[in-house]
Legacy VTK file of the C-alpha trace (Angstrom):
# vtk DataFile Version 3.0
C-alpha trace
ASCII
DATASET POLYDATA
POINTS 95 float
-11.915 -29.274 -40.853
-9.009 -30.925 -42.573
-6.205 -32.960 -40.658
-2.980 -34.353 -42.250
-2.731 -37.948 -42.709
0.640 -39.508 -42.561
0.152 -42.641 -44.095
-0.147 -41.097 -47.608
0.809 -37.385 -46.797
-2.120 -35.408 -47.906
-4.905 -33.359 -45.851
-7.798 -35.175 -45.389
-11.276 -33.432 -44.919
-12.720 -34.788 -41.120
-16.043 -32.204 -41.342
-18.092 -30.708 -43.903
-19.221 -27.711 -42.346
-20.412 -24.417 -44.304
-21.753 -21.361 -42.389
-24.791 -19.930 -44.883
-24.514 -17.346 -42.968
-21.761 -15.381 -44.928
-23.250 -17.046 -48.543
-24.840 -14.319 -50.756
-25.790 -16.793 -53.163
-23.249 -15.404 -55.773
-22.143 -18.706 -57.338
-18.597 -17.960 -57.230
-17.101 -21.034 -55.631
-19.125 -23.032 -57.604
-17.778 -21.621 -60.704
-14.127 -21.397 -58.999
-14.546 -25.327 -57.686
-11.284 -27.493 -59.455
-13.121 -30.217 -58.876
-17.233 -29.625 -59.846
-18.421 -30.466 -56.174
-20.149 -27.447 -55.552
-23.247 -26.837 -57.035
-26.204 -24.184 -56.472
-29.227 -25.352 -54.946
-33.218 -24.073 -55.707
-34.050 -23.214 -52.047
-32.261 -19.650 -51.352
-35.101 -18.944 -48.363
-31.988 -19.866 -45.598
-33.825 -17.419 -42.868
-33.484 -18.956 -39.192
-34.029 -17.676 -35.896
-30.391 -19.043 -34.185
-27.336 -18.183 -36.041
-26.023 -21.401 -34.926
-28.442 -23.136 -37.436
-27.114 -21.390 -40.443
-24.105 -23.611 -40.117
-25.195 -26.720 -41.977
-23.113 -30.364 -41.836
-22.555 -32.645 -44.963
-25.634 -34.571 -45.003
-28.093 -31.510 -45.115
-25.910 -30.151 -48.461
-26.067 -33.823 -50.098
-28.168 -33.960 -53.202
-31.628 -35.474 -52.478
-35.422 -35.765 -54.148
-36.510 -32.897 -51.621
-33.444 -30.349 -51.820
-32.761 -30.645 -56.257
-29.710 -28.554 -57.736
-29.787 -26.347 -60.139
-27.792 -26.026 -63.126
-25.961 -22.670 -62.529
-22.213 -23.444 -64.515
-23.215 -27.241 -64.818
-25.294 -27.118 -68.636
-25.007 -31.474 -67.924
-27.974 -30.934 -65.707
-30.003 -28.583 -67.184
-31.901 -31.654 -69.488
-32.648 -33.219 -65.682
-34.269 -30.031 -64.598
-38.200 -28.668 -65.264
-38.287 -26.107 -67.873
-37.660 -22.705 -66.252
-40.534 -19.831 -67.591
-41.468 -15.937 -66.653
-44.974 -14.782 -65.513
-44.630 -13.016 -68.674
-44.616 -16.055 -71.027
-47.530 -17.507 -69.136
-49.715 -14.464 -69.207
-49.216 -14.168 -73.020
-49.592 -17.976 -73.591
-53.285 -17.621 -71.640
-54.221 -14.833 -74.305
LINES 1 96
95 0 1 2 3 4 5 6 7 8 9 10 11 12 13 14 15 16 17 18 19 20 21 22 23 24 25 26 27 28 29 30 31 32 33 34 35 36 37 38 39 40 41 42 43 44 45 46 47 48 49 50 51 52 53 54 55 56 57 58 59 60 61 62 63 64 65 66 67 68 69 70 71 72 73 74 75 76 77 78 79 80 81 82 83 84 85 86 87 88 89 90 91 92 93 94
């Protein structure tokens, strides 16, 4: 929710709310984001049993040890994150 503030005449978010709901993990408004806030996240398993709990609040979408980002349209954080490999590689490194 946003709410104008008078003092300095802007809109001012009040709640960080985002319904998961609707996401289909496409990475658009990350890549459409003016202002590189939006980032995707490893954990697309968003399954719950209430609607209500798809809707998630600002501190569940903060950045933490448990819940890492990944670095879909941000190559700054791709050095941060473990290296990515297929079954494929694996199975042919074993051999």
């Amino acid at each position: 929710m946003t709410a104008a503030n008078p003092v300095n005449n802007r809109y001012e978010v009040e709640t960080y709310r985002v319904d998961t709901g609707y996401c289909i993990q496409c990475g658009l408004c990350v890549e459409a984001c003016p202002f590189d806030a939006l980032y995707m996240g490893t954990g697309y398993e968003r399954a719950r049993y209430r609607r209500a709990d798809l809707v998630q609040e600002k501190e569940v979408m903060m950045e933490a040890p448990e819940r890492a980002v990944s670095s879909y349209f941000h190559p700054e954080r791709a050095g941060k994150l473990p290296k990515q490999t297929l079954l494929v590689e694996k199975i042919t490194e074993e051999k």
